[in-house]
MOPAC internal coordinates of N, CA, C and O (Angstrom, degrees):
PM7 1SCF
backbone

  N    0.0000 0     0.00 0     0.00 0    0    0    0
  C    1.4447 1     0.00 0     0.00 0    1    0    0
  C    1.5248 1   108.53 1     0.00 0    2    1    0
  O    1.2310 1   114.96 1   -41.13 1    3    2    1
  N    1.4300 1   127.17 1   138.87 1    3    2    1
  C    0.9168 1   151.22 1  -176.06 1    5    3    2
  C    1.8424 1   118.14 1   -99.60 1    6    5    3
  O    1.2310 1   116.89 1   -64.66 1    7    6    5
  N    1.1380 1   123.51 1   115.34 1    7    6    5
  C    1.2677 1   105.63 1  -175.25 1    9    7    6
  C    1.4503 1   101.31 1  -135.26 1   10    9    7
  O    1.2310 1   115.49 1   -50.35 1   11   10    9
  N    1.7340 1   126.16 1   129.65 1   11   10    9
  C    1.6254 1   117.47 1  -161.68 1   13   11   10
  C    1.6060 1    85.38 1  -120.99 1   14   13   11
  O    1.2310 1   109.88 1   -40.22 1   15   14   13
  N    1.9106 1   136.59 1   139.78 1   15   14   13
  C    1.4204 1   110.87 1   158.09 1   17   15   14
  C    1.6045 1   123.01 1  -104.91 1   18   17   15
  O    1.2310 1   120.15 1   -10.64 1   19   18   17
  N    0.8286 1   117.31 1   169.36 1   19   18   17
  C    2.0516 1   126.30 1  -165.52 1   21   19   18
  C    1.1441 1    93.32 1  -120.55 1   22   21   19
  O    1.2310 1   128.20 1   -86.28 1   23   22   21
  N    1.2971 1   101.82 1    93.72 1   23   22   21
  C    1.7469 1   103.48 1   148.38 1   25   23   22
  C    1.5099 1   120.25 1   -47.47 1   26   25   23
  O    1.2310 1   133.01 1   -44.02 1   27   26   25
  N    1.6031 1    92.46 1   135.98 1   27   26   25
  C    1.2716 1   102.91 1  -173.91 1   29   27   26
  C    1.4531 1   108.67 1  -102.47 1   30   29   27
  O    1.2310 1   102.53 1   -13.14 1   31   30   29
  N    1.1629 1   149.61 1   166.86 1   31   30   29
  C    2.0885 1   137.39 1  -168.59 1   33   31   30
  C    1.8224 1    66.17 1  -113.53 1   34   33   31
  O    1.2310 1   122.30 1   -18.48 1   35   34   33
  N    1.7451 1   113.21 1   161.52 1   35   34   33
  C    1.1651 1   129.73 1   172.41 1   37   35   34
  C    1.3672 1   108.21 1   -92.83 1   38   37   35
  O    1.2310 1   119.74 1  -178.11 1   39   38   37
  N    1.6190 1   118.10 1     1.89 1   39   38   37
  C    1.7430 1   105.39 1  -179.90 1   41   39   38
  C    1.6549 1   113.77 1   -63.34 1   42   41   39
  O    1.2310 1   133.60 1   152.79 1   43   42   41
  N    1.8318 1    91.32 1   -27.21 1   43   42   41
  C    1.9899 1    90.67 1  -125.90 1   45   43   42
  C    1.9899 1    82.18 1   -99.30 1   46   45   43
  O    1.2310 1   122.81 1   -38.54 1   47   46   45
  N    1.4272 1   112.22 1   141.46 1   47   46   45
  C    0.9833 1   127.90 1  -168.25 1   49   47   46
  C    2.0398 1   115.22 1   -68.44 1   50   49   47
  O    1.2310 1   117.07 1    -5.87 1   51   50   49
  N    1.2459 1   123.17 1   174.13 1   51   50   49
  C    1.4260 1    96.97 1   168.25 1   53   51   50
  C    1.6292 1   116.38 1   -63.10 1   54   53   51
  O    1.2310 1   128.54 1   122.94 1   55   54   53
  N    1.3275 1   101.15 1   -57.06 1   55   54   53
  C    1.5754 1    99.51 1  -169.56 1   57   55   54
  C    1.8005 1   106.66 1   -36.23 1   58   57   55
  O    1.2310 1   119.69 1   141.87 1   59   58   57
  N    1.6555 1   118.20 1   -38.13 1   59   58   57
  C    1.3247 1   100.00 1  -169.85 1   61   59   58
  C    1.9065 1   121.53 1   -99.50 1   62   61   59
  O    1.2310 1   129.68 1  -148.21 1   63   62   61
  N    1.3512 1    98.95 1    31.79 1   63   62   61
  C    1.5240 1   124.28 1  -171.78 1   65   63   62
  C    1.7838 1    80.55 1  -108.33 1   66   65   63
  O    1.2310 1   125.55 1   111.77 1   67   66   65
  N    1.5553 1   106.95 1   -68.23 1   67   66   65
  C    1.7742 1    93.48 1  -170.32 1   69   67   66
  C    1.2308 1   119.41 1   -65.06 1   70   69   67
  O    1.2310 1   117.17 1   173.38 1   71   70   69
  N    1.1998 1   122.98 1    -6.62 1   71   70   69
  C    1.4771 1   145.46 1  -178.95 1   73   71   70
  C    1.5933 1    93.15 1   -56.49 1   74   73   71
  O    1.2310 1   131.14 1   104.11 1   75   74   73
  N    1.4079 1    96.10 1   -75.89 1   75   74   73
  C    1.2687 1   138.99 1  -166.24 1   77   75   74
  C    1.9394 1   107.79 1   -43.40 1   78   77   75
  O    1.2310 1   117.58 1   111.63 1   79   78   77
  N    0.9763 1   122.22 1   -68.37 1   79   78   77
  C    1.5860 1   137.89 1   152.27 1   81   79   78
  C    1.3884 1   121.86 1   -43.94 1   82   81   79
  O    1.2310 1   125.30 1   152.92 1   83   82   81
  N    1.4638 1   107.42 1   -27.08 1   83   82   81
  C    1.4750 1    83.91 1   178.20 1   85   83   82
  C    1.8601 1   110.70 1  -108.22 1   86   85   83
  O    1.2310 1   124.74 1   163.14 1   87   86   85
  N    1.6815 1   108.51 1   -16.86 1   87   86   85
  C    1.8231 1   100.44 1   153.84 1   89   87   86
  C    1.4412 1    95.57 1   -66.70 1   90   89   87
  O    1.2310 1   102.59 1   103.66 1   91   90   89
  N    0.9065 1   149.50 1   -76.34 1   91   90   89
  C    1.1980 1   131.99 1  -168.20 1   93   91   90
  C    1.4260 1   137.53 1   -17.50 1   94   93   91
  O    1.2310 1   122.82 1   124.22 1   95   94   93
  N    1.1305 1   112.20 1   -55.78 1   95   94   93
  C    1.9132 1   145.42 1   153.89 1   97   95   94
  C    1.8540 1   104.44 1   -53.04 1   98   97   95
  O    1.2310 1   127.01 1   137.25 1   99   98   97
  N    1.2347 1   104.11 1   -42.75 1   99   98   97
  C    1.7151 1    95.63 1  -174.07 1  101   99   98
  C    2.0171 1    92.25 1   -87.33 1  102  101   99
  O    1.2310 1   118.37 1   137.48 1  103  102  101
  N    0.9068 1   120.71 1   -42.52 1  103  102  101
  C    1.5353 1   118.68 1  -169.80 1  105  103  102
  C    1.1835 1   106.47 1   -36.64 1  106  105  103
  O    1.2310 1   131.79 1   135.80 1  107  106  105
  N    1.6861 1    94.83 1   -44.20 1  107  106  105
  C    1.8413 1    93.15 1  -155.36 1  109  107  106
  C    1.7718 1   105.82 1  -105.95 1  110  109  107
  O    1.2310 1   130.11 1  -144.14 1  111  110  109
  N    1.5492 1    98.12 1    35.86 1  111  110  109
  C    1.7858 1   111.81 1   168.29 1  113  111  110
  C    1.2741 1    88.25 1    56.28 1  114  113  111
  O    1.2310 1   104.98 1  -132.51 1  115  114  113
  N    1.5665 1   145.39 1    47.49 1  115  114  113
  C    1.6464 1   122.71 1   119.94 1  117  115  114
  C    1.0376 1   134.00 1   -68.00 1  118  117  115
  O    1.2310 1   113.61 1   -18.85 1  119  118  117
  N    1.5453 1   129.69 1   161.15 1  119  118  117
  C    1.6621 1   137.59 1  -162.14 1  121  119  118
  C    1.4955 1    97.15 1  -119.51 1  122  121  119
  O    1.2310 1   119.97 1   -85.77 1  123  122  121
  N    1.4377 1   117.66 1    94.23 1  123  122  121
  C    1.6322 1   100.34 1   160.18 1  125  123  122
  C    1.6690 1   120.65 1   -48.56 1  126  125  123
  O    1.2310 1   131.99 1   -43.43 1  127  126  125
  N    0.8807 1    94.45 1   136.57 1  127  126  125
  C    2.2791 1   101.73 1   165.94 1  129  127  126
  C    1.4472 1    97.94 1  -114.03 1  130  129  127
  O    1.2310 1   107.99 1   176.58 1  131  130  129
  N    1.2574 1   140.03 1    -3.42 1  131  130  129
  C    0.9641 1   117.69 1   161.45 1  133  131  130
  C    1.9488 1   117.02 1  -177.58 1  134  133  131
  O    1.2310 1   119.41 1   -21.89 1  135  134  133
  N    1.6730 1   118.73 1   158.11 1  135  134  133
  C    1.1837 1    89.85 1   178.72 1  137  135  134
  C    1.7449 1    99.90 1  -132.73 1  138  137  135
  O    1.2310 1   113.16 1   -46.46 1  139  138  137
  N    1.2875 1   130.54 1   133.54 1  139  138  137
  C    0.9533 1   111.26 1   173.92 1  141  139  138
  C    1.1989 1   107.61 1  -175.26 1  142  141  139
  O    1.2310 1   108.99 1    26.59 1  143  142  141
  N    1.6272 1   138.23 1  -153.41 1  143  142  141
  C    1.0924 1   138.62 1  -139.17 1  145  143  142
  C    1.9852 1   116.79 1  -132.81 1  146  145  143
  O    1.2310 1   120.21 1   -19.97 1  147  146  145
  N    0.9020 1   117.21 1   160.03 1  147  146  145
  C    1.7389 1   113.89 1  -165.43 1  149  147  146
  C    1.3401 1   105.61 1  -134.66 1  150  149  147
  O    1.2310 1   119.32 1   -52.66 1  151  150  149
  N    1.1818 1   118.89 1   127.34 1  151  150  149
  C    1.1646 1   127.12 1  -147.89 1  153  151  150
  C    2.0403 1    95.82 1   -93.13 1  154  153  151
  O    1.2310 1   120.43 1   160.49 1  155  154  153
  N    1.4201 1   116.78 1   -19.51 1  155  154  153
  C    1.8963 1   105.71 1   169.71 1  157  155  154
  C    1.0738 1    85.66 1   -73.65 1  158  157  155
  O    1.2310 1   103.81 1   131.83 1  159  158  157
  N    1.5762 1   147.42 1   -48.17 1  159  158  157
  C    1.5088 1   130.88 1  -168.25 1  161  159  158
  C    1.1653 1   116.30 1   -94.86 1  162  161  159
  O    1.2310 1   114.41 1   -75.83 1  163  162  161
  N    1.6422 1   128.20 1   104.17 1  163  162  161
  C    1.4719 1   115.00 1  -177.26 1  165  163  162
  C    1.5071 1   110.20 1   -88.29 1  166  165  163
  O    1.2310 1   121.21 1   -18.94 1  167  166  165
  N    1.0806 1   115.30 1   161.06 1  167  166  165
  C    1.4399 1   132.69 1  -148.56 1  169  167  166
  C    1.4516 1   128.21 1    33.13 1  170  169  167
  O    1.2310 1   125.11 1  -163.68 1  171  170  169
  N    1.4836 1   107.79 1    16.32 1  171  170  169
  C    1.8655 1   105.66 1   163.98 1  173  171  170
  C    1.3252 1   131.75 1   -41.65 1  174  173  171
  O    1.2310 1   117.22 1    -3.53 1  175  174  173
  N    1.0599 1   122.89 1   176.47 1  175  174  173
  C    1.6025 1   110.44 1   149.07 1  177  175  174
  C    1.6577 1   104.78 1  -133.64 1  178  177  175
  O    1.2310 1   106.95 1   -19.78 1  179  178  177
  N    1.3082 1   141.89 1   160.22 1  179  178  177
  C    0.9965 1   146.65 1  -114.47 1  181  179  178
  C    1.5077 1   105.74 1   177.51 1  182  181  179
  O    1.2310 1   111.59 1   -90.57 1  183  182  181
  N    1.5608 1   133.45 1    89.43 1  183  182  181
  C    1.0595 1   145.51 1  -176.09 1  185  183  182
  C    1.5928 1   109.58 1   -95.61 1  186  185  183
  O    1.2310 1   104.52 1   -60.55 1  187  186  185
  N    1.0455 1   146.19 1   119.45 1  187  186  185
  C    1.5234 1   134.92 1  -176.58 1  189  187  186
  C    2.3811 1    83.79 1  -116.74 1  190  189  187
  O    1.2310 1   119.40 1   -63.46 1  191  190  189
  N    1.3406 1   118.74 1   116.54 1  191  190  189
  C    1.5794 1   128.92 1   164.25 1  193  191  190
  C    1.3125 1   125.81 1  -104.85 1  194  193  191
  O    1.2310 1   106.55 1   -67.65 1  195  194  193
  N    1.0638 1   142.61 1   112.35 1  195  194  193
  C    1.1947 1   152.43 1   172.11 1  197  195  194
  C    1.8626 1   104.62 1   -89.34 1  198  197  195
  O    1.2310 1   124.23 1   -19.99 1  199  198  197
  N    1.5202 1   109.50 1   160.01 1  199  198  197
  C    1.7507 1   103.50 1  -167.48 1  201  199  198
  C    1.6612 1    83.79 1  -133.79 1  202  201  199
  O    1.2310 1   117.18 1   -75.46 1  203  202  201
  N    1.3431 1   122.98 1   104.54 1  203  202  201
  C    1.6517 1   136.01 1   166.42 1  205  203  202
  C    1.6797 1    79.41 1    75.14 1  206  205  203
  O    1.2310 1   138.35 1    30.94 1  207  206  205
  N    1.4608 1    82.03 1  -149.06 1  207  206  205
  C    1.4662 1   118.49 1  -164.36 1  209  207  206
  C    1.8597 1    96.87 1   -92.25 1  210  209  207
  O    1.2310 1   118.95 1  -153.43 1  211  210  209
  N    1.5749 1   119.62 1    26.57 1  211  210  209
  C    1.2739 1   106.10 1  -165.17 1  213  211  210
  C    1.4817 1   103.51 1   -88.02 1  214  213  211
  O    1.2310 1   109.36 1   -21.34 1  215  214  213
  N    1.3780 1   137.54 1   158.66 1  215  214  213
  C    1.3496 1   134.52 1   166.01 1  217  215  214
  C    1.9101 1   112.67 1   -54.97 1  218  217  215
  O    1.2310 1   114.71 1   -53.43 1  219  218  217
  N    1.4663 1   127.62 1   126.57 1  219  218  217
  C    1.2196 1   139.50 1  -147.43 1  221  219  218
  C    1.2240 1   145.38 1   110.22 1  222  221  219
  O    1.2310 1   115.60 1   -43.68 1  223  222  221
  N    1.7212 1   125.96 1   136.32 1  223  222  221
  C    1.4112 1   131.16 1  -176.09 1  225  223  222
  C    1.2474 1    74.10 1  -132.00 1  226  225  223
  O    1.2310 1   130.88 1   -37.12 1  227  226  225
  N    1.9822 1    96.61 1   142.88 1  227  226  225
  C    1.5687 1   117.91 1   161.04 1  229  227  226
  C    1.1937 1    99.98 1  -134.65 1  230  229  227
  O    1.2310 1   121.98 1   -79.09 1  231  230  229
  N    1.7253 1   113.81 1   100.91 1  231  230  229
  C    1.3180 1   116.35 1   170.23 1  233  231  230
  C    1.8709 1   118.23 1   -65.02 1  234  233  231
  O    1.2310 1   126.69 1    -8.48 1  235  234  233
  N    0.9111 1   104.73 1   171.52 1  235  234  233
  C    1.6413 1   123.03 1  -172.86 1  237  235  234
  C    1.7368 1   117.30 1  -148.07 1  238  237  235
  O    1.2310 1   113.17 1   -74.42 1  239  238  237
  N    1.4603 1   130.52 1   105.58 1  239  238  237
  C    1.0433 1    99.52 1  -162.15 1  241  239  238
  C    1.8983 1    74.95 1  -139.04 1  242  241  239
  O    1.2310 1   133.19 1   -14.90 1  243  242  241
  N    1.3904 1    92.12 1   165.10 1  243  242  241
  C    1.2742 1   122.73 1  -167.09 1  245  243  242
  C    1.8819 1   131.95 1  -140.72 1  246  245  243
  O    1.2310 1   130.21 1   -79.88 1  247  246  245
  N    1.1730 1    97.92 1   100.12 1  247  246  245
  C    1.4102 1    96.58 1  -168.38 1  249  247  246
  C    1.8100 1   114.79 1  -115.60 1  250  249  247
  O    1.2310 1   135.66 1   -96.31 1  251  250  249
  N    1.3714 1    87.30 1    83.69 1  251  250  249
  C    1.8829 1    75.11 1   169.78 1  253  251  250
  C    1.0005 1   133.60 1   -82.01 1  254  253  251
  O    1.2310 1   109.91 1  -167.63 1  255  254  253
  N    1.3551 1   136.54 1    12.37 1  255  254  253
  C    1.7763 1   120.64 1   149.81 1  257  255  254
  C    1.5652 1   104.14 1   -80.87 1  258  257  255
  O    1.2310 1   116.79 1  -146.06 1  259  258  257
  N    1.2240 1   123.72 1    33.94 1  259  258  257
  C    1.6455 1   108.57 1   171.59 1  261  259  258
  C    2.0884 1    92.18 1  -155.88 1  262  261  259
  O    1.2310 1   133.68 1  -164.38 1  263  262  261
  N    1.4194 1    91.15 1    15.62 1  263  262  261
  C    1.7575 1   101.41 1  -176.37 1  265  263  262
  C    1.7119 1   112.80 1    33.37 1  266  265  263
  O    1.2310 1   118.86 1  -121.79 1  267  266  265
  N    1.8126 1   119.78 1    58.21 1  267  266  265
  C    0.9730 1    91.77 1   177.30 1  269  267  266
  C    1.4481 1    91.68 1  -139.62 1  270  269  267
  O    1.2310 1   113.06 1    -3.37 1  271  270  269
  N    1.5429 1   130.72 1   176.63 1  271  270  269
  C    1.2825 1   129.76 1   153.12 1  273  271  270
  C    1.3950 1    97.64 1  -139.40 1  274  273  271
  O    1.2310 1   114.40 1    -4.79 1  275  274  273
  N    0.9995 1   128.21 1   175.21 1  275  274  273
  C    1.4795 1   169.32 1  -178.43 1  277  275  274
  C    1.4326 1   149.80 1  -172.27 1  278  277  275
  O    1.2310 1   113.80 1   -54.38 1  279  278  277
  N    1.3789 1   129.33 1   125.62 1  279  278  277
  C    1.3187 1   141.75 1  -176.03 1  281  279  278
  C    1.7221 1   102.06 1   -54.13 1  282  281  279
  O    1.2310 1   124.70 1   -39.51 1  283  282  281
  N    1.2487 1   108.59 1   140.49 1  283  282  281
  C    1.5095 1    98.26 1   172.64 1  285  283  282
  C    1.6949 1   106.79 1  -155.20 1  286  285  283
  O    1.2310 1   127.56 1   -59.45 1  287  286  285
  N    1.5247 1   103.06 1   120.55 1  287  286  285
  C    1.5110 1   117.14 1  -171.95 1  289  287  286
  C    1.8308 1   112.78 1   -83.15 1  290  289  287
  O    1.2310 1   104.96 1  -117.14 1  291  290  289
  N    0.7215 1   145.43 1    62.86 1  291  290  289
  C    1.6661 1   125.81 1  -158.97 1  293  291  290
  C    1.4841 1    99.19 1   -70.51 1  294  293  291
  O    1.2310 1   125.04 1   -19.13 1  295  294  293
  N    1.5800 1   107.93 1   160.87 1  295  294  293
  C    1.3731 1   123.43 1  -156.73 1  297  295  294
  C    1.4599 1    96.49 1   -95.13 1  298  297  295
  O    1.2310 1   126.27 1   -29.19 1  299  298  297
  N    1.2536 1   105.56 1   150.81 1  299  298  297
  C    2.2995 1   121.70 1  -143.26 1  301  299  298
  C    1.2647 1   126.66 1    55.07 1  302  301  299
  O    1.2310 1   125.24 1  -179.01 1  303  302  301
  N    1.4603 1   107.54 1     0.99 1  303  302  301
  C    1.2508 1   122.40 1   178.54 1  305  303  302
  C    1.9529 1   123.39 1   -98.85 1  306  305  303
  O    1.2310 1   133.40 1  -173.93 1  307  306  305
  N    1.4920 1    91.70 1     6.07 1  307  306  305
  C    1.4344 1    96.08 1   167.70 1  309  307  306
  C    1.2449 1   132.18 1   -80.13 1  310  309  307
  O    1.2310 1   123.34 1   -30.07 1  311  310  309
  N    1.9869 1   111.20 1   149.93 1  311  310  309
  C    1.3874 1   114.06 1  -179.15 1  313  311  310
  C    1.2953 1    95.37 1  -130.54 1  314  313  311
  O    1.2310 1   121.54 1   -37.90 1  315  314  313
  N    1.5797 1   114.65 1   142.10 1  315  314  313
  C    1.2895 1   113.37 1  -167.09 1  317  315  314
  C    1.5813 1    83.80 1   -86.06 1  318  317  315
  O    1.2310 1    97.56 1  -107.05 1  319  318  317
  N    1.3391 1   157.57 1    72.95 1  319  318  317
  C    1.1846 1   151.46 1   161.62 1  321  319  318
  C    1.5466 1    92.75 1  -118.43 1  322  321  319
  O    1.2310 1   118.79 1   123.91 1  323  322  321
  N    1.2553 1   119.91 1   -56.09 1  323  322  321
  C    1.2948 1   139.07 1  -177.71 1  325  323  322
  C    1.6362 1   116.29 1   -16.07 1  326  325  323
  O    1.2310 1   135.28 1   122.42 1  327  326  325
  N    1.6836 1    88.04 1   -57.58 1  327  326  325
  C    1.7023 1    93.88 1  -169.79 1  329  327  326
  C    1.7140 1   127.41 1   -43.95 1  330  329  327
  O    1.2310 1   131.64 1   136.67 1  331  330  329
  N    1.6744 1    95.14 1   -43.33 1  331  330  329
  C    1.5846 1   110.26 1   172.03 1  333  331  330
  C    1.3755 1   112.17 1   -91.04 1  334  333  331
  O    1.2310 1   118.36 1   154.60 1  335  334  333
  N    1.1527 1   120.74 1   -25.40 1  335  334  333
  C    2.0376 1   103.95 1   160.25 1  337  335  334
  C    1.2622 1   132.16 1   -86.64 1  338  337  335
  O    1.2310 1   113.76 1   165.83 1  339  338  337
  N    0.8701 1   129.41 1   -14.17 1  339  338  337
  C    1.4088 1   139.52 1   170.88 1  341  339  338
  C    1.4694 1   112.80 1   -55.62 1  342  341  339
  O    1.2310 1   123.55 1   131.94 1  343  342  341
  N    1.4558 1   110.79 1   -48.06 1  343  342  341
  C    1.6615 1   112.26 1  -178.89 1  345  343  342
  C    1.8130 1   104.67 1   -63.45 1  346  345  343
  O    1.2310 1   128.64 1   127.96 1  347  346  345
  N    1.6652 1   100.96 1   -52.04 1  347  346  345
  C    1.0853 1   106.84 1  -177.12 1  349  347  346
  C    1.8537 1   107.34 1   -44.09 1  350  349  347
  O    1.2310 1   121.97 1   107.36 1  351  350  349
  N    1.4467 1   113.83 1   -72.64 1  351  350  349
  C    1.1411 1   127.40 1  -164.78 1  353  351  350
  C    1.9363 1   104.33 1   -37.76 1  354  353  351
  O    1.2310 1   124.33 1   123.41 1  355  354  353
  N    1.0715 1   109.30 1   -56.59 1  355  354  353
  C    1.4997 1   125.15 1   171.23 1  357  355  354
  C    1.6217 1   120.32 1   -40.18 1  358  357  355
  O    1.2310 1   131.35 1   128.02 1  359  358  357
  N    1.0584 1    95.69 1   -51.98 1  359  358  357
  C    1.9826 1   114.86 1   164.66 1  361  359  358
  C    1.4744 1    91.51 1   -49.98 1  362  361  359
  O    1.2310 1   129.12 1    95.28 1  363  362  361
  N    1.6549 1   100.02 1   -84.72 1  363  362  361
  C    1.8066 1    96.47 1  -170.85 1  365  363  362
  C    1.4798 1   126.26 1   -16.54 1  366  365  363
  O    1.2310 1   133.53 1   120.10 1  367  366  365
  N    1.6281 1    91.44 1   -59.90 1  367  366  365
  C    1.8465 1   102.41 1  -158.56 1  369  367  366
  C    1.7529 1    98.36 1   -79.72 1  370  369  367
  O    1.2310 1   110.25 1   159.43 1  371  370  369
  N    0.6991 1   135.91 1   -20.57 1  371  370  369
  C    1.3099 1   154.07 1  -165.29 1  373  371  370
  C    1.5664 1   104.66 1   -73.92 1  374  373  371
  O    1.2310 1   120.04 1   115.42 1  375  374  373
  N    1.4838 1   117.53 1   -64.58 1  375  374  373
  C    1.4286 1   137.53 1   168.66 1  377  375  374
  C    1.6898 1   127.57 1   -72.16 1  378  377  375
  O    1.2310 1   130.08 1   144.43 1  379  378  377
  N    1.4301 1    98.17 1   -35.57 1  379  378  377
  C    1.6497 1   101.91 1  -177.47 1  381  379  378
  C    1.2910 1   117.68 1   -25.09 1  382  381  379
  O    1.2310 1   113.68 1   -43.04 1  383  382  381
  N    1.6802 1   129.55 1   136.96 1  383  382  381
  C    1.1456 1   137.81 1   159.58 1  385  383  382
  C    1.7230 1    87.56 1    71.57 1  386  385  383
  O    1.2310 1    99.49 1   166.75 1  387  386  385
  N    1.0909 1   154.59 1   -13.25 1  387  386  385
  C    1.7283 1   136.50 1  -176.69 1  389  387  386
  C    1.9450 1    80.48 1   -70.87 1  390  389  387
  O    1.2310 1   131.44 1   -13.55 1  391  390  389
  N    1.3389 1    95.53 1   166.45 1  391  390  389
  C    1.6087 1   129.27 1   178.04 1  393  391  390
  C    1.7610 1   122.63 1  -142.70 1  394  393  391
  O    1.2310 1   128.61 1   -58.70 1  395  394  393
  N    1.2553 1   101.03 1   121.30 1  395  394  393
  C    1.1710 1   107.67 1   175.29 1  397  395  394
  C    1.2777 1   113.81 1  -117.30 1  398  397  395
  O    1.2310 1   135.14 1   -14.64 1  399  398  397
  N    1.7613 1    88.30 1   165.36 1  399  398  397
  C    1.8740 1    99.65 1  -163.96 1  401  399  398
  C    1.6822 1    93.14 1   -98.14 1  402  401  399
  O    1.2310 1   120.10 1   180.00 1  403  402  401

């Protein structure tokens, strides 16, 4: 198992962190299969994305009473697509809505 974490900036509220992850997830043509919740993390949220019909799940999970999220690969569960979106995806959610001069 693979586990990557996404800094989160302390401005941006939850709603605009899940905001944030899931244009992120649709930008880069992922398919949620599902959205929901994990019972070691209570009140997370928990994205599992697959990209087409390619071999791979890239979960996404999100816990704001402990302000954290993270990418999470589980083992047989790899897609070699992953390697080059993941950084990307991380950039995205990471930056969304910040502004530079």
């Amino acid at each position: 198992m693979t586990e990557l974490e996404i800094a989160l900036p302390s401005h941006r509220s939850p709603v605009q962190i899940e905001h944030s992850i899931e244009r992120a997830c649709v930008a880069a043509g992922l398919r949620l299969t599902l959205k929901a919740t994990l019972k070691q993390y209570p009140g997370c949220l928990h994205w599992p994305y697959k990209r087409g019909a390619e071999r791979g799940t890239l979960e996404i999970t999100y816990w704001p009473r402990e302000r954290r999220a993270w990418f999470k690969v589980a083992r047989g569960r790899e897609g070699e697509w992953m390697a080059s979106l993941v950084p990307h995806l991380k950039r995205a959610i990471e930056q969304d809505g910040e502004t530079t001069c």
